[in-house]
C-alpha positions in Angstrom: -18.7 -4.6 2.0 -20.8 -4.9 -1.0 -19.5 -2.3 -3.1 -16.0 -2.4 -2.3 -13.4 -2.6 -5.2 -11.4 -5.5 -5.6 -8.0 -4.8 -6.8 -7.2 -5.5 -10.2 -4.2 -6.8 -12.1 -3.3 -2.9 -13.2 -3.4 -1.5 -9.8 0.1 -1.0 -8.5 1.7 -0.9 -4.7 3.8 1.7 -3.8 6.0 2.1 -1.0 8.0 5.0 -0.1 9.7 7.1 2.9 8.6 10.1 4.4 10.7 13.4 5.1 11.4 11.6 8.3 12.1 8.7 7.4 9.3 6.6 8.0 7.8 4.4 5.6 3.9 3.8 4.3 2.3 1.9 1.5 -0.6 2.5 -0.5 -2.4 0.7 -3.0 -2.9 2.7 -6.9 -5.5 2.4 -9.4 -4.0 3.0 -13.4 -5.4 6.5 -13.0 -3.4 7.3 -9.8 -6.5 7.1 -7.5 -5.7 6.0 -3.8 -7.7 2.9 -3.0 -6.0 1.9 0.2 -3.0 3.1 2.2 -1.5 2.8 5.2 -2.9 3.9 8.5 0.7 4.2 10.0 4.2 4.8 9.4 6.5 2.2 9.8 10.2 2.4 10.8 11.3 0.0 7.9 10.0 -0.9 4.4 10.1 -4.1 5.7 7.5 -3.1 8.3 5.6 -1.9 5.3 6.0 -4.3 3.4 4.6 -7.0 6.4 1.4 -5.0 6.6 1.3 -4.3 3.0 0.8 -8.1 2.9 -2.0 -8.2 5.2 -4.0 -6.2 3.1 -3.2 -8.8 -0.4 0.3 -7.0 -1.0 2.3 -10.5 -3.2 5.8 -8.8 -3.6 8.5 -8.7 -2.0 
C-alpha cells in the first residue's frame, strides 16, 4: 500500500499473555499507538514470536 507506515527504529514489539493464557504480539509506535497486532492467539510466545517474525519482528 502506498501510504502505509514503515516501522521505525523507536517503535517497540510487545508480547504478552492473555487472562487465558494465550499469547499475541503487537507492534507500538513511541506514542503507544497500535500499528499492527496479531490476528490470533497463540498457545506459546514462541508461537508469537514465529509470526511476529513474519511480519519484520528481529528479536528473539
Amino acid at each position: 500500500m502506498a501510504n502505509e507506515r514503515v516501522a521505525v527504529a523507536k517503535d517497540t514489539w510487545n508480547f504478552s499473555a492473555d487472562a487465558g493464557g494465550k499469547w499475541r504480539w503487537s507492534l507500538l509506535t513511541p506514542e503507544r499507538l497500535v500499528l499492527r497486532a496479531s490476528a490470533e492467539a497463540y498457545a506459546s510466545r514462541a508461537a508469537a514470536v514465529k509470526n511476529g517474525k513474519q511480519y519484520g519482528y528481529s528479536g528473539s
